[in-house]
Every structure is written in C-alpha cells, then in structure tokens.
Backbone bond lengths (Angstrom), bond angles and torsions (degrees), N, CA, C in turn:
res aa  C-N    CA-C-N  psi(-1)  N-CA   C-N-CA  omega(-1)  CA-C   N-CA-C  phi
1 X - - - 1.446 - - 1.532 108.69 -
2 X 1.192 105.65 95.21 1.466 112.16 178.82 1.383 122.69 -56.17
3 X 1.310 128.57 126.98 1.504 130.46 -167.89 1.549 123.40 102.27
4 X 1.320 101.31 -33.09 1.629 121.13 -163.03 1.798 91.89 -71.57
5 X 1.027 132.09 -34.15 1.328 132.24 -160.08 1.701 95.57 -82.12
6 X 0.956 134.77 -39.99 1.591 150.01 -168.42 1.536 94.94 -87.49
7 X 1.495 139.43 -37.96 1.116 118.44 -174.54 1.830 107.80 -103.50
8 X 1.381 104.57 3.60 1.652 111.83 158.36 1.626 120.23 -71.94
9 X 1.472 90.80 -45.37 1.571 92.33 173.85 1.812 123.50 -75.26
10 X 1.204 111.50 -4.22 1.353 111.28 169.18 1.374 121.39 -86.35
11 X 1.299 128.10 8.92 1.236 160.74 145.18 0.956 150.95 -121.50
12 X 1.829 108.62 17.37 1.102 105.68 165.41 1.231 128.48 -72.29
13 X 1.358 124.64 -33.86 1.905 129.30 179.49 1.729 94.91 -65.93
14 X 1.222 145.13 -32.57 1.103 131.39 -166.95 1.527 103.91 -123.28
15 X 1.376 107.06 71.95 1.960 114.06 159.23 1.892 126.40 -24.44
16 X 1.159 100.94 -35.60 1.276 118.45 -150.75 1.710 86.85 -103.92
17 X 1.187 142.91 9.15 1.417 133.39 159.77 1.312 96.04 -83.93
18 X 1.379 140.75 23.44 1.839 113.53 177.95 0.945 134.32 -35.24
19 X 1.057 123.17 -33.55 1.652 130.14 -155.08 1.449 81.05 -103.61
20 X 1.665 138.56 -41.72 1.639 98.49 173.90 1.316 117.56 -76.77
21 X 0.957 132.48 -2.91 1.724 141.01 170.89 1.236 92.51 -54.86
22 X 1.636 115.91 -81.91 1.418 122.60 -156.71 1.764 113.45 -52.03
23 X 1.263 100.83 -29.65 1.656 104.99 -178.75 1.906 114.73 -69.98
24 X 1.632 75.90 -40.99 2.027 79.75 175.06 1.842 107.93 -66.23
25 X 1.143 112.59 -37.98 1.737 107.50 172.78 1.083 120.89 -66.40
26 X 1.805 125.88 -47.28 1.162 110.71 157.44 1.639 151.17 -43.79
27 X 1.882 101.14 -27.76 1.428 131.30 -161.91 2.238 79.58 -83.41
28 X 1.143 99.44 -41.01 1.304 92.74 -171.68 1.361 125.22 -87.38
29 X 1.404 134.69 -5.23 1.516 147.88 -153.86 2.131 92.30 -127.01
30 X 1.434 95.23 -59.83 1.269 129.52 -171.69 1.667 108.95 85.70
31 X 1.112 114.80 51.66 1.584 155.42 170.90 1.468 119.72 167.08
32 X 1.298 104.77 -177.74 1.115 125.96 -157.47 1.676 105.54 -128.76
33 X 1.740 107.18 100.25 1.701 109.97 -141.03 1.802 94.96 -109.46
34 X 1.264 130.95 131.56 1.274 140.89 -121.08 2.148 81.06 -84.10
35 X 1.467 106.96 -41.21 1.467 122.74 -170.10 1.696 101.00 -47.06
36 X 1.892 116.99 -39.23 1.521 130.07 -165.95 1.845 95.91 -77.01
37 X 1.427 108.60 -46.16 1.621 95.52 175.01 0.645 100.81 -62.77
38 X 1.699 157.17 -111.01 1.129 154.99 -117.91 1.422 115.11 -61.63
39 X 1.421 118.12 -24.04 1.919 119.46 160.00 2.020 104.35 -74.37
40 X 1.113 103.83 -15.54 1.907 106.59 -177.85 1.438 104.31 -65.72
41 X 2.054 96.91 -55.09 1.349 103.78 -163.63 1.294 94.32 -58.96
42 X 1.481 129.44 -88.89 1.449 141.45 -168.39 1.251 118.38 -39.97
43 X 1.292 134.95 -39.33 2.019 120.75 146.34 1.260 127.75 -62.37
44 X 1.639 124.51 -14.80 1.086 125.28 167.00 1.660 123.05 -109.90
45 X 1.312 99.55 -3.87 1.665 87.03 175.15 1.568 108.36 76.70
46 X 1.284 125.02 36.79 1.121 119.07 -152.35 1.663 96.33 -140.36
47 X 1.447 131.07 116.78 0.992 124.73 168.10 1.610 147.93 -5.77
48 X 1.023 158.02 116.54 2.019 121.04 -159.52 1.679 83.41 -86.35
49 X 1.287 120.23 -36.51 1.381 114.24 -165.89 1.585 110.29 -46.94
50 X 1.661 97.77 -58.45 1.592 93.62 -179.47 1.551 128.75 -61.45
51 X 0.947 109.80 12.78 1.629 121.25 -165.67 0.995 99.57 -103.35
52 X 1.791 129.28 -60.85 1.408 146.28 158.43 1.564 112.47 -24.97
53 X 1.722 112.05 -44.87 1.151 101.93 -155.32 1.286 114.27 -97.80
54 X 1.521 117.14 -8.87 1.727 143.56 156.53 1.686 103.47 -50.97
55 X 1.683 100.36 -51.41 1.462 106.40 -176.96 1.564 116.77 -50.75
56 X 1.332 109.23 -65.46 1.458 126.53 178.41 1.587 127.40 -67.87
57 X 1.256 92.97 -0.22 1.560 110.31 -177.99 1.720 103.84 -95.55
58 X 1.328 119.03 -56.55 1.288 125.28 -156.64 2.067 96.49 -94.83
59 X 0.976 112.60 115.36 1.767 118.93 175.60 1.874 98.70 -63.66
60 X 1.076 103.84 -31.69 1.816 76.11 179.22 1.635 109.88 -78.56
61 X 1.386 149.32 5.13 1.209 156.03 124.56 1.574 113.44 -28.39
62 X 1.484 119.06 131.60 1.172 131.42 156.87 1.289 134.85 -107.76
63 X 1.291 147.76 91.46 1.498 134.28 164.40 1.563 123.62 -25.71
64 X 1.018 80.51 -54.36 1.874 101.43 -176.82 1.261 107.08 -101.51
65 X 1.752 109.67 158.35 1.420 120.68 152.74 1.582 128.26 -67.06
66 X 1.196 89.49 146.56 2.191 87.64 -173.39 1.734 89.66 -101.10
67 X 1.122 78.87 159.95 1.281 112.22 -170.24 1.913 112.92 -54.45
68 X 1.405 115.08 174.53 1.560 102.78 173.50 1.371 100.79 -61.27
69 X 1.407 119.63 -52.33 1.604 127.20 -171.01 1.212 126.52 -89.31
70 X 1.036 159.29 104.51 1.554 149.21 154.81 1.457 138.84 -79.80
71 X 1.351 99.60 115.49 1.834 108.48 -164.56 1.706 74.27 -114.34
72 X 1.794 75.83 154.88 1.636 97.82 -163.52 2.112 99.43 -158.81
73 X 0.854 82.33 82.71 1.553 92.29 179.01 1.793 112.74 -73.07
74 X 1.358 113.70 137.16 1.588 129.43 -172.12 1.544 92.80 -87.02
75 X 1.636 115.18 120.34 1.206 114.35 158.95 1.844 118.31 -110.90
76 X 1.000 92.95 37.80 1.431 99.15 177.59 1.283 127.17 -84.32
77 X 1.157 116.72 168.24 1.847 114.02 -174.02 1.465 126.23 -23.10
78 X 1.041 107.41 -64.50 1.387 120.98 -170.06 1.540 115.33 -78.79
79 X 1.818 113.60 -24.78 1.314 124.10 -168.09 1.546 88.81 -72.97
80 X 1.549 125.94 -58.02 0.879 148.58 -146.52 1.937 105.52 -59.79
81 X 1.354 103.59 -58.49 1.064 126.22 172.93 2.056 103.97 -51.35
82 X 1.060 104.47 -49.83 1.639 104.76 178.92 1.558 127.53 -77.95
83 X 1.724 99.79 9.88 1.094 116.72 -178.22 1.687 132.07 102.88
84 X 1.163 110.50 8.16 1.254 127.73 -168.12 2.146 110.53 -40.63
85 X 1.704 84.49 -60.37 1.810 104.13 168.37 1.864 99.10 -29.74
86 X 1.095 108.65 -66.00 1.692 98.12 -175.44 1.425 137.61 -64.29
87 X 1.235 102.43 -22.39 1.659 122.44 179.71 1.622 105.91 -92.95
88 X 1.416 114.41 -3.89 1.555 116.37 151.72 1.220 117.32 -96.30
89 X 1.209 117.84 -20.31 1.366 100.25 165.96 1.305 123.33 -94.58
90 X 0.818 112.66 -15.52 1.531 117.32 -178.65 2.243 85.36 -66.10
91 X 1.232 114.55 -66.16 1.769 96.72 170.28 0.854 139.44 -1.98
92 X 1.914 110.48 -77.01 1.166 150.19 -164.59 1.821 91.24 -70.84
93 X 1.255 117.62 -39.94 1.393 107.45 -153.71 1.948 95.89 -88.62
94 X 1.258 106.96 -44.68 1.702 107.84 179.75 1.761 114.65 -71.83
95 X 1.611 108.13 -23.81 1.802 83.94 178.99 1.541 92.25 -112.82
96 X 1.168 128.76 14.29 1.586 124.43 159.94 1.595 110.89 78.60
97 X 1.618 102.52 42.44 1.601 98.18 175.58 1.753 116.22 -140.83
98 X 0.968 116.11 -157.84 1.642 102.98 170.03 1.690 102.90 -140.85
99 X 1.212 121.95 164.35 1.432 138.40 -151.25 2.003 91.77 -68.33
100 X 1.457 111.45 130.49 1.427 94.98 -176.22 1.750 107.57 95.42
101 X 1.206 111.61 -3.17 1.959 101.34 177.13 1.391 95.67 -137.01
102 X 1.575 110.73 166.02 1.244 146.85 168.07 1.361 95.59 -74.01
103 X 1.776 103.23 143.28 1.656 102.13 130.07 0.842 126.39 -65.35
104 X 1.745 114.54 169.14 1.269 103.17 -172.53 1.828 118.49 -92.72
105 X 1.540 100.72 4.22 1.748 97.90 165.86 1.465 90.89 -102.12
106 X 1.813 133.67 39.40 1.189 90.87 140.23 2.025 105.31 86.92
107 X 1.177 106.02 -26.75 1.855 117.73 175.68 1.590 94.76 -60.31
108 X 1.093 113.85 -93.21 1.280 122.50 -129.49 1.736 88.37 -109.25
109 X 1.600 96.61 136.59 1.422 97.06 153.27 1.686 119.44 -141.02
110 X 1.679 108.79 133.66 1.130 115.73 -162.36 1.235 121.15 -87.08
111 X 1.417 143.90 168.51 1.411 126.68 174.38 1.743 91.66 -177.32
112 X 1.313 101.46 151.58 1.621 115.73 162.27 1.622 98.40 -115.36
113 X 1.780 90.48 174.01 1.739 118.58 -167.96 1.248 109.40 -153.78
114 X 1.543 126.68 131.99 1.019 113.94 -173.26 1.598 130.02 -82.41
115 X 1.366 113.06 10.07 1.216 128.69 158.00 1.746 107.02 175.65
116 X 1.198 114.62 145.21 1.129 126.95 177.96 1.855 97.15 -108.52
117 X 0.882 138.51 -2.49 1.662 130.75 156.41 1.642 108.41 86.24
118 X 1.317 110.11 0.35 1.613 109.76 158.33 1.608 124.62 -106.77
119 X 1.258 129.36 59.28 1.305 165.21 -120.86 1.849 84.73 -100.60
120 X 1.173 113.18 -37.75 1.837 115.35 -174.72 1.608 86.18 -82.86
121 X 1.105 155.54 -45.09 1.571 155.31 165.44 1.173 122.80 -43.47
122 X 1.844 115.94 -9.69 1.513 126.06 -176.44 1.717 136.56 -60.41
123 X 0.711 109.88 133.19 1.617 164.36 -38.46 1.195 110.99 -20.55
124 X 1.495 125.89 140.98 1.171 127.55 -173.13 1.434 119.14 -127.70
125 X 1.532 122.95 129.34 1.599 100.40 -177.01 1.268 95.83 -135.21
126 X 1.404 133.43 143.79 1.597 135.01 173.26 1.743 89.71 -113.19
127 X 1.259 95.35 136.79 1.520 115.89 167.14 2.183 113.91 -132.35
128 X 1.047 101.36 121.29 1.710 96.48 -157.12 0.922 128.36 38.59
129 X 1.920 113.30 54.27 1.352 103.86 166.16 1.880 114.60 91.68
130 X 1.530 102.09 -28.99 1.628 120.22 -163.72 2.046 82.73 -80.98
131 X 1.534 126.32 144.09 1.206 116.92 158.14 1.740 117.82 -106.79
132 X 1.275 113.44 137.47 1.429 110.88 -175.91 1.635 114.74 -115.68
133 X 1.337 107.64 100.32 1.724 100.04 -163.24 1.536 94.63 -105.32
134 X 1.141 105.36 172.76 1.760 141.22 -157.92 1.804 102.42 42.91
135 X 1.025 123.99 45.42 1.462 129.69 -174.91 1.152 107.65 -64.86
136 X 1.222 123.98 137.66 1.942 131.19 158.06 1.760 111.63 -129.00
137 X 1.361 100.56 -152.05 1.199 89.74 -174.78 1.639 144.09 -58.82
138 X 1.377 93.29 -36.40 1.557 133.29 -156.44 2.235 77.95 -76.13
139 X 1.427 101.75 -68.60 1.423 84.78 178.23 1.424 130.04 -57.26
140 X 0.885 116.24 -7.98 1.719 120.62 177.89 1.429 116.21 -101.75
141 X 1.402 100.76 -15.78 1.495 99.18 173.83 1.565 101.19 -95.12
142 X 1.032 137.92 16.17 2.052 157.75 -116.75 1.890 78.25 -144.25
143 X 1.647 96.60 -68.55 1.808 102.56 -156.95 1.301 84.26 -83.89
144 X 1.136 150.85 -57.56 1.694 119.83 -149.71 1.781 105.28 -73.83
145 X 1.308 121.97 -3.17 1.037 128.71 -163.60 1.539 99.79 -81.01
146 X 1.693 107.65 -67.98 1.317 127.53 151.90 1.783 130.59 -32.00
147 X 1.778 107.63 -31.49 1.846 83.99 175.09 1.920 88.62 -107.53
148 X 1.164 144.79 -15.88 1.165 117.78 134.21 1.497 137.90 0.40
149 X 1.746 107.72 -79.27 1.178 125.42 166.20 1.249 118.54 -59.58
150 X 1.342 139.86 -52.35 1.418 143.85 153.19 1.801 104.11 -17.15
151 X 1.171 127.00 -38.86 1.556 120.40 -157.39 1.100 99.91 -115.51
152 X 1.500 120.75 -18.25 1.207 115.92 173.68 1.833 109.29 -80.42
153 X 1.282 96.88 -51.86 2.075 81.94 171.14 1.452 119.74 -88.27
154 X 1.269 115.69 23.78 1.700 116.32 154.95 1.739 85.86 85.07
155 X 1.131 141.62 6.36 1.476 141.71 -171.51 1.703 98.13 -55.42
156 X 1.324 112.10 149.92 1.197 108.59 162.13 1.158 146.51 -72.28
157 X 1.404 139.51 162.49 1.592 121.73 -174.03 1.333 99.91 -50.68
C-alpha cells in the first residue's frame, strides 16, 4: 500500500494521534482498507481492536470504498418534515440499495446525515458535492436519471 508506510512514520513518536493517523489514511485511500490496519497495528504496536473501534466509532471513517458518486440525503428536522423519508426511498428503491451501501457496480454510494445546517434549502440532497435544495420527486427522479447517464457515457465524476 503505497503511501501508508510514510504516513505511519509521521506518527510513530506520537501513538496517541490515532484519529490523525486514521484521517491521513483515509484522506489518502479514501477509506480505511482492513490490509492498512493491520500494517498500523503491527508498525505501531497498537492494538487492531482499538483501531477498529476509532473506525466504527467516528462516521467520518470508512470501512469500505464509496462509490464513484455520493448522494447524501439531509434527514434532519426540517428536511424530514418536507419530506425527506420519501425522496430516500424513492433512492434506495431506483438504484437498488439502502442508505449506508454501495451499488453493487460500485456507482453510487448512498448515505443520510442528520443535518447538513441549510434547513431554509429543505429537503436537501448533495450529490458530488453539487447541493439540491427544496427537492421532491421529479428532482430525484432528475439526479438518479443523471448519474445513471454519467456511467453510461463514461462522463466524469
């Protein structure tokens, strides 16, 4: 794992930065790849358990790779109230996954948040980063239509 050896040694004198360790592997992998713990634990002397449990503890941590795309629907107060519950499923139900998984080529990966903090933008959906506020159906059937098409002409993220 190229890199992983250079960002072990920037922590090796200080054990107790984990969580900036784990962020520099993620920033570099863009997860957190099961092969990089087990070289963490064993160059650092460092538990695998406790590494795991930093992982599974903190939501900006990944096990897995995300997808080319990431839709990320706001389930927060106000989203929620404007309908948010339906415009995830309508997701879950057209690219065939549930909030928190990959497709299974690997396209799209879905996830909720319990607020993204633009609450006047509600319902809210970010898809690469792009934000799409007062969304309903017609727009969500708009974006899955669109990163579909994205993979179908090889377009870039």
């Amino acid at each position: 794992m190229e890199g992983l050896d250079k960002i072990i040694d920037k922590y090796k004198e200080d054990k107790e930065q984990l969580i900036g360790l784990l962020q520099d592997v993620s920033s570099e992998f863009g997860y957190l790849p099961e092969e990089a713990l087990v070289e963490i634990s064993d160059k650092l002397d460092v538990p695998l358990s406790r590494l795991y449990s930093l992982a599974t503890f903190y939501n900006s941590f990944r096990l897995e790779p995300r997808g080319k795309h990431h839709v990320c629907v706001c389930m927060g107060t106000a989203c929620h109230v404007k309908g948010a519950q339906k415009l995830l499923d309508i997701f879950e139900r057209d690219l065939n996954v549930k909030a928190g998984e990959t497709t299974e080529d690997k396209q799209v990966t879905l996830e909720t948040v319990n607020c993204l903090g633009a609450c006047a933008l509600s319902p809210l959906i970010v898809v690469d980063d792009e934000y799409h506020g007062k969304s309903d159906q017609k727009i969500v059937t708009k974006l899955i239509k669109g990163l579909k098409k994205k993979d179908e002409d090889g377009s870039p993220e």
